[in-house]
C-alpha atoms as one frame of an Amber mdcrd trajectory, in Angstrom:
protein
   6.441  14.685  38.506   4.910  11.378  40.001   3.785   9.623  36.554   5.427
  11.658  34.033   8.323  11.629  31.879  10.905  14.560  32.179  11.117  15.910
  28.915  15.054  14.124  28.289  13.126  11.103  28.262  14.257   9.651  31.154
  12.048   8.096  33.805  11.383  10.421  37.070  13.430  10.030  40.084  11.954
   6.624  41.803  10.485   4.719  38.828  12.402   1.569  38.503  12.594  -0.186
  35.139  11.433  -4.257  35.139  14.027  -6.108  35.014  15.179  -7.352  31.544
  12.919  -4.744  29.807  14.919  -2.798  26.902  13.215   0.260  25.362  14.485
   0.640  21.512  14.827   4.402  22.251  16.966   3.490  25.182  19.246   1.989
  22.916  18.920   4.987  19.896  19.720   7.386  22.617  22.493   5.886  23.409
  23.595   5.619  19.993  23.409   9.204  19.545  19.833  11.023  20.031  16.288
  10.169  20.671  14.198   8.286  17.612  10.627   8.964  17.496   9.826   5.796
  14.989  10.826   3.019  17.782   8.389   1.336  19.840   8.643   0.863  23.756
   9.827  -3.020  24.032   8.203  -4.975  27.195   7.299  -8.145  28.273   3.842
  -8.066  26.853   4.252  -6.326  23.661   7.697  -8.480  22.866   5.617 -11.302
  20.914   4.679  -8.858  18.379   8.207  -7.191  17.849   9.991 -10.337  18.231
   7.731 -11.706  15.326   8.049  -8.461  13.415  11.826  -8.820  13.364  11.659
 -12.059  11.609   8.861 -11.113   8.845   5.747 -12.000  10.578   3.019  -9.983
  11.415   0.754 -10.741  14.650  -2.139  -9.728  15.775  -4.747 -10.001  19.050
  -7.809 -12.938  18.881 -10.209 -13.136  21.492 -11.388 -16.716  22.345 -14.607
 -14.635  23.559 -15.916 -13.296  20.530 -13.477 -14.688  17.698 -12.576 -11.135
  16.758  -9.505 -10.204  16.409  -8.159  -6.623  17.698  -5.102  -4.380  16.710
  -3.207  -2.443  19.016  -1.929  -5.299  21.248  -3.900  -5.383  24.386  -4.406
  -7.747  27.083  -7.991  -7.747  27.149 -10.440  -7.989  24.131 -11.916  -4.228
  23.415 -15.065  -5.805  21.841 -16.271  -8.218  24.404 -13.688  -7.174  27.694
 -12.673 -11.138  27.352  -9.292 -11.453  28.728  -9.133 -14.421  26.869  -6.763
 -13.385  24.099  -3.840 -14.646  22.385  -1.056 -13.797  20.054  -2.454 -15.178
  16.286  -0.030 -15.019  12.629  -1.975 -12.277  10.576  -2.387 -12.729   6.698
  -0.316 -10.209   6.125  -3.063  -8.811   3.461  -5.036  -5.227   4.147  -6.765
  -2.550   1.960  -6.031   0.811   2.355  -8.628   2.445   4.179  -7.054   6.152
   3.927  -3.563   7.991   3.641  -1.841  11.365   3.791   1.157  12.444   1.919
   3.453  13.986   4.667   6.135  16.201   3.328   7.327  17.671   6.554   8.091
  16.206   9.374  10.754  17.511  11.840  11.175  14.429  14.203  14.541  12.704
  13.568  14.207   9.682  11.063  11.137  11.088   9.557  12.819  14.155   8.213
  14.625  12.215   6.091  11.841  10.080   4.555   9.773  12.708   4.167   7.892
  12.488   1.476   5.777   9.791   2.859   2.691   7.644   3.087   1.077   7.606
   6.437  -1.883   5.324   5.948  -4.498   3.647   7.938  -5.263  -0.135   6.416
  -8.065  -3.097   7.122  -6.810  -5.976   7.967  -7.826  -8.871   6.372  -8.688
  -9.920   9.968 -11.104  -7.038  10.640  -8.943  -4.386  12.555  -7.580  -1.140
  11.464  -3.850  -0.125  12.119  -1.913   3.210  11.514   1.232   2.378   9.354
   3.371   3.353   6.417   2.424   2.592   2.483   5.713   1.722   0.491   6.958
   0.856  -2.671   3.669   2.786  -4.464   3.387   6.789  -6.106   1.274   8.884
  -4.554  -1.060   9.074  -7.750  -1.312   5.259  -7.645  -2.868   4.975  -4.499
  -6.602   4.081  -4.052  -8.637   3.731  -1.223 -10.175  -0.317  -1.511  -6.828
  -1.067  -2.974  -5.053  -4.292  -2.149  -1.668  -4.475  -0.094   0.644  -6.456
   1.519   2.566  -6.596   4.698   6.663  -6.188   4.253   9.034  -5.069   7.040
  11.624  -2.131   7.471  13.703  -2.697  10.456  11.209  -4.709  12.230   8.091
  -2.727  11.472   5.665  -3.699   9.964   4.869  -1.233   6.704   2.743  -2.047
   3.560   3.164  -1.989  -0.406   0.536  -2.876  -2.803  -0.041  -6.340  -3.943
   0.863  -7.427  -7.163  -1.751  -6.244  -9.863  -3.518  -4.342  -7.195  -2.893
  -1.016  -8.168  -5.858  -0.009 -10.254  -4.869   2.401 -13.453  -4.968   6.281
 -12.189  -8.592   6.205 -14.009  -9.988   4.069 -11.448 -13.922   5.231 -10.403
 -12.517   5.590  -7.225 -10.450   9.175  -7.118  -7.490   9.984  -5.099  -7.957
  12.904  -2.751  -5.320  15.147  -4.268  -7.612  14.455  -7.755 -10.947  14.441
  -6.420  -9.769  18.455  -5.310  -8.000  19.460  -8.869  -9.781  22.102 -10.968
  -9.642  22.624 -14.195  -9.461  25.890 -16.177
């Protein structure tokens, strides 16, 4: 079972836990069951969370390159710099794409559901898998403007003000783009 998890979550027999490190799902299991929405919590990824809990947003910059990069990594994936650092994010994106969930079985999602799961640009280049709030499903538009807000310390996006475009906008929704008419 030598670099697995056993299925309870917990780590196999032998792998010791840095010192200090606290896993969010440690602390939801203990609570009272596992929660599939909470990020693993260690020394290099704290920055980010730490920053998230207070509002801010953060995001990789390579010194290399000047690109920045989102997931968190130690090393730059466009130039293999390791000459990155932690950088405040605008906060501003456009939605890229999204997909209405309405069933999810993991435990919170269930009882979200429906939902917006939603890939968005960055106003700093990258691309990053989060949650569209605050916005109907028939008022979302690829292109459209959004901002960053937070729900328990992750980070989730609503639209900018005035940046939902009226449902006639040239660009179409998927769910209309696949209507018929009779």
């Amino acid at each position: 079972m030598t670099g697995e998890r056993a299925s309870s979550g917990e780590r196999p027999s032998g792998e010791v836990r840095p010192s200090g490190e606290v896993r969010a799902a440690d602390t939801a299991r203990a609570s009272g069951g596992a929660r599939f929405d909470l990020p693993e919590v260690d020394a290099f990824t704290r920055p980010y969370w730490d920053a998230a809990a207070e509002g801010r947003l953060l995001i990789r910059h390579c010194a290399g390159c000047d690109r920045a990069h989102h997931y968190p990594r130690e090393f730059c994936p466009h130039c293999w710099s390791e000459d990155v650092r932690w950088r405040p994010a605008s906060g501003h994106a456009t939605l890229y794409t999204w997909s209405v969930v309405h069933r999810n079985d993991l435990p919170p999602f269930g009882e979200r559901v429906p939902y917006v799961a939603a890939v968005v640009d960055l106003a700093e280049g990258p691309r990053m898998m989060t949650e569209v709030v605050e916005c109907e499903d028939d008022a979302l538009r690829i292109g459209m403007g959004l901002e960053v807000t937070f729900r328990a310390g992750v980070p989730v996006f609503r639209p900018r003000s005035g940046a939902v475009p009226p449902p006639s906008s040239a660009v179409p929704s998927p769910s209309s783009a696949s209507k018929t008419t009779s």
